[in-house]
N, C-alpha and C positions, 0 to 999 in steps of 0.2 A: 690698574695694571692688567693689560689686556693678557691674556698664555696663549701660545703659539706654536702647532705643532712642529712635532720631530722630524726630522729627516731621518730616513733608511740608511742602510748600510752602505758607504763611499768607499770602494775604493785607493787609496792615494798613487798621483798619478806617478810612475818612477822615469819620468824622462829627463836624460841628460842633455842637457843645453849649454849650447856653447856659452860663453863666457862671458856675454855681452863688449857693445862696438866703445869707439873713444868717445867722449865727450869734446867739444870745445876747450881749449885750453885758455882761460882769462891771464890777466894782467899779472897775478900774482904770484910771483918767483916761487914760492911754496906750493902753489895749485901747479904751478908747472912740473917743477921738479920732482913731485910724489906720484905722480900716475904712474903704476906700475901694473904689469899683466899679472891680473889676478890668481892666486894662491892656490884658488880651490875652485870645486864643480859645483854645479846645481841642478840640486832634483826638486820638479812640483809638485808639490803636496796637495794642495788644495786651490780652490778661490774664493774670494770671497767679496763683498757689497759694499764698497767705499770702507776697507777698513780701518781705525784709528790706534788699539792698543792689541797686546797679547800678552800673557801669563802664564805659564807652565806651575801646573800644581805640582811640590815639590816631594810630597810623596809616590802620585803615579804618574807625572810626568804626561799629563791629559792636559791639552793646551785648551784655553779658553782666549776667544779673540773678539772683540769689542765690532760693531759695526755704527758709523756714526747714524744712521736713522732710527737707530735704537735698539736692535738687535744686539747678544751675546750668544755666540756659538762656541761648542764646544768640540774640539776632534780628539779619540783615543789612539794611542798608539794602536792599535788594529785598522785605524779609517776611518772608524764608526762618527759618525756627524750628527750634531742634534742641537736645541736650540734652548737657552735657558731661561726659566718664566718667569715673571715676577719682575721684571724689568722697568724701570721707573718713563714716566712720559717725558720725551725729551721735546727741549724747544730748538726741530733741525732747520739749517740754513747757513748760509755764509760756511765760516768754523764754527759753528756749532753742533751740539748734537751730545751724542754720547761719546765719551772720553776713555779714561784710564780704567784698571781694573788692575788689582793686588789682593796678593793673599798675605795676611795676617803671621805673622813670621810665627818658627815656634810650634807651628801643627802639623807638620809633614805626617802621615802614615799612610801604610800600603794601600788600604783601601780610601775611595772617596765617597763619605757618606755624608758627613758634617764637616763644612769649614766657614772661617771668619773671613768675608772682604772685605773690600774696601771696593770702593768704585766713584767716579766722577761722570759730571755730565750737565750737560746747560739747561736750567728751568726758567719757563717764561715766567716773569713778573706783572706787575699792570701795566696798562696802556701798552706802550711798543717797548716796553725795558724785560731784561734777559741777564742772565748772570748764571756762570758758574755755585755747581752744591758737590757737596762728595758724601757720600752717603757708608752706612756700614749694616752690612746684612750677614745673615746666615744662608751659604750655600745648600741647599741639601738634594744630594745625588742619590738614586735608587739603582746600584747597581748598573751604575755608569748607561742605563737606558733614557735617562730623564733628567734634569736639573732643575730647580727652582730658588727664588731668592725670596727668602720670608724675614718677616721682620725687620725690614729697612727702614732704615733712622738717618735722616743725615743730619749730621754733626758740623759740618760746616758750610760757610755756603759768604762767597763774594758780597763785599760789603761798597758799597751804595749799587743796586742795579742799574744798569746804563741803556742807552740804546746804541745802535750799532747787533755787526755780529762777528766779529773778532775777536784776535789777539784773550782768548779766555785762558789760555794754559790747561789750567787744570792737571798737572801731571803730579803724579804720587809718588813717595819712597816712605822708607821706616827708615828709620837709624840701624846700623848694623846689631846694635845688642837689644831692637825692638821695645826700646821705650818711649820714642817720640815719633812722629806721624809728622813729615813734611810733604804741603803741600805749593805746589807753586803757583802763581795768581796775577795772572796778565793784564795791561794797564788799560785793556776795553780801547784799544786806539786814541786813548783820552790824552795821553801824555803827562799832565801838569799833576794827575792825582799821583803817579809815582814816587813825585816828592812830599807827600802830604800825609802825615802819618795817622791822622783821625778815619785814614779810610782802609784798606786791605787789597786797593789794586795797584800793581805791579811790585809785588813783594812774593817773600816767600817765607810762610809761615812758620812755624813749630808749634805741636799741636800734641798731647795727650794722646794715647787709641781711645779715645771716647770723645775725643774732639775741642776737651777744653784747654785755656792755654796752656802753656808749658811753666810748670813756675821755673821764676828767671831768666826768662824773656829777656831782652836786653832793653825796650821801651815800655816793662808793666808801670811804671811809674805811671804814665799819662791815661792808662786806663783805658776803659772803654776795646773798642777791636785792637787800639796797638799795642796791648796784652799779647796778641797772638803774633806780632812781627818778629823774625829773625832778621831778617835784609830785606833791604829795601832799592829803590832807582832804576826798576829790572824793568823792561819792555814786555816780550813776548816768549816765556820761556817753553820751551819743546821736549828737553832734556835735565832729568834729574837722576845724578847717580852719587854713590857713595865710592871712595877706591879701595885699595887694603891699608890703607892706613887708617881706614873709617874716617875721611876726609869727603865732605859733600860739594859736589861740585855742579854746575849749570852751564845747559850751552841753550842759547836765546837767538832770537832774530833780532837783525837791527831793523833801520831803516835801509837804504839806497846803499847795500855797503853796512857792513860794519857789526858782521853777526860777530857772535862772543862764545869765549869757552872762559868759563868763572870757578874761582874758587871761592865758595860761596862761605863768608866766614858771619860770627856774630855781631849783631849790629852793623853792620858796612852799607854804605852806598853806594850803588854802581852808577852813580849818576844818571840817566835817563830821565828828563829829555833835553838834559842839561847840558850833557857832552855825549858825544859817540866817535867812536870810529868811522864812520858810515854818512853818507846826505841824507836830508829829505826826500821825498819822491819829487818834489818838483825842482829838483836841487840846490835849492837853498842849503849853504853850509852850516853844519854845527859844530860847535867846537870839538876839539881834540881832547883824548884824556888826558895825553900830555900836559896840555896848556892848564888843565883845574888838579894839581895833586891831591887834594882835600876829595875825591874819590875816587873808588877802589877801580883799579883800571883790569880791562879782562888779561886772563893768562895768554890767549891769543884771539884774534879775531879775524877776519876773512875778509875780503874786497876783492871781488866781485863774491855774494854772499854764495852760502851752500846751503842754505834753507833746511836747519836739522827739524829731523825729524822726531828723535827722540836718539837716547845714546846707556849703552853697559859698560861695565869695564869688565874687561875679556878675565877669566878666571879656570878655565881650561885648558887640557891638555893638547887639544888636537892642532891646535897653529901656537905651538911653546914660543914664538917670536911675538906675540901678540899677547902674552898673560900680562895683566898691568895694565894692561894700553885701553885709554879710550875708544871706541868705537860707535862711529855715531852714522845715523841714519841720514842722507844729504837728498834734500827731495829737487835742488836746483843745481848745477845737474844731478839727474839722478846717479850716486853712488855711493859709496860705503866710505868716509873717514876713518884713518886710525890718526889718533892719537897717543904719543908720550909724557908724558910727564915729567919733570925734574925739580923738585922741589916746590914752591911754587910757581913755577911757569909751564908750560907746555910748547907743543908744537908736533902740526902736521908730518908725519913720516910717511904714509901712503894715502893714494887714494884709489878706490878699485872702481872703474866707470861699467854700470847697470843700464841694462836696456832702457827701464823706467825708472819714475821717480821713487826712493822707497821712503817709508812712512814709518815704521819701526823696524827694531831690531831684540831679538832674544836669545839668548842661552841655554842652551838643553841641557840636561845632567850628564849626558856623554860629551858635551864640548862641541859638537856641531854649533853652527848659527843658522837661526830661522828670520827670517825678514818677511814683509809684506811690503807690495807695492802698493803705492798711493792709488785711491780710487776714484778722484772725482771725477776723470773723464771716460771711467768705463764701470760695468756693474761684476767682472770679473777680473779683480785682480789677486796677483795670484800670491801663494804662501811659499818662499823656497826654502827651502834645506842645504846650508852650504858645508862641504867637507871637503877635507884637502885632495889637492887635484893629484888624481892616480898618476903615476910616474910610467914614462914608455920602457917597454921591456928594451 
């Protein structure tokens, strides 16, 4: 684990930019009819190196943002930038690289001196095989000059390694009253191991904070990894959140068509790569969910796809029209979905079109939202801050 110096004192940048232009409008009555002129402004905060995940420490509110070549940055509400050590070797390429990053619920206080993460990220295996690990460390900050990660253990880690460099997921939540650890675990573009419960790709686990299964699993019976199975038939998941019902929910890539917003329940299959909403890439048809009810078909799904990014559910005060609502990061086109809920179903109510593609999304403790733009085709993308748009005198 190589350490890496600090950055100097940054500035954050406070320029207001316009609103970003339309996107393409696709096929789909709902993509059509939810584009609406965006709510709120944006100010730049930062940039940043292909970045993948972000987390705001919940006692001071010090964001830390994942970079997929392996980098973890950190910025203070003052500006202040610097680089966190101890970083585990990642295997980058394709989607691979370094992933998610969560703090350990339960330890918010003022100062940041010691806290529990969590964090994911792709480790090479032998030969040409590669697989998602999520690991659990001790943060330890010095007076918010310095950060390092000691003691990293990881706890779990994608079962059979593949080759290829996709489709790994790797995205992290807690349960709301922080006793299970789910993680989500993407099918490596394999397909068929989705249905195959001896393995742990294209599922989404539940998992102890120390990594071991959950008792009560809904498949400990058969032992071995499907101990660790919650749901199963899942492709490529991007997004895991919890709502206020303490209800956990997933939105996934399809193939050609046919991305999903899931309500992710115990034991269920979403069928993959059995049925989709969605084609193959060479358009070969697959079935409908309709046509197999024996599974679990998603709350809504998309054609022409929106390629989430990663997704919250809004719980502040500053857009009260949006508390409840999903909100998910669309990297194709780039822009912001909201989501409603209703029971179990859902459905698109706006979409707010983004200069670029965004890659995540977060929630401040004042209710602002912070997003990142996708990096892969530049080495500065940027961090914005959105808040509702000031009204003309």
């Amino acid at each position: 684990m190589a350490s890496r110096p600090l950055l100097g004192i940054l500035s954050p940048l406070v320029i207001l930019l316009a609103s970003c232009g339309a996107a393409p409008v696709g096929d789909n009555p709902t993509e059509a009819n939810t584009r609406q002129r965006s709510p709120f402004q944006t100010t730049e905060i930062a940039r940043f190196d292909e970045p993948w995940a972000m987390a705001f420490d919940p006692g001071t509110g010090v964001l830390f943002v994942t970079e997929k070549k392996g980098r973890i940055r950190f910025l203070e509400p003052s500006g202040k930038m610097g680089f966190v050590e101890g970083v585990p070797r990642v295997d980058y390429g394709g989607q691979g690289g370094l992933g998610d990053f969560v703090f350990a619920p339960a330890e918010p206080s003022p100062t940041l001196d010691r806290r529990t993460v969590y964090l994911s990220w792709v480790e090479a295996g032998r030969g040409d095989k590669r697989g998602a690990a999520v690991g659990r460390a001790e943060l330890i900050c010095n007076d918010h000059s310095s950060c390092t990660l000691r003691n990293l253990k990881v706890i779990w880690r994608q079962e059979p390694k593949t080759t290829g460099h996709g489709h790994y997921s790797h995205r992290i939540a807690f349960s709301p009253d922080g006793r299970y650890l789910f993680i989500a675990s993407g099918d490596r573009q394999k397909q068929e191991p989705a249905q195959d419960l001896s393995n742990n790709l294209g599922t989404i686990v539940r998992l102890l904070p120390d990594g071991m299964p959950a008792p009560g699993n809904p498949f400990s019976r058969l032992g071995g990894v499907s101990r660790q199975i919650w749901s199963y038939g899942h492709r490529n998941i991007l997004g895991l959140a919890f709502d206020d019902q303490d209800r956990l929910w997933d939105v996934e890539h399809g193939p050609r068509g046919g991305d999903e917003f899931n309500l992710v329940k115990e034991g269920a299959n979403y069928g993959w790569p059995v049925v989709s909403n969605g084609k193959h890439y060479s358009g070969t048809a697959i079935p409908h969910h309709s046509t197999r009810p024996e599974f679990t078909a998603p709350a809504t799904s998309w054609a022409p796809v929106i390629a989430p990014g990663n997704m919250i559910f809004y719980r502040g005060d500053l857009f009260p029209e949006w508390k409840g609502q999903a909100l998910i990061a669309a990297l194709q086109p780039g822009a912001i979905v909201r989501v409603a809920i209703d029971g179990d179903k859902a459905r698109e109510v706006a979409r707010y079109p983004m200069q670029r593609s965004i890659r995540a999304l977060a929630e401040h403790r004042d209710g602002s939202i912070w997003i990142l733009e996708d990096g892969r085709n530049t080495s500065s993308s940027r961090l914005l801050k959105l808040t509702p748009r000031t009204q003309p005198n």
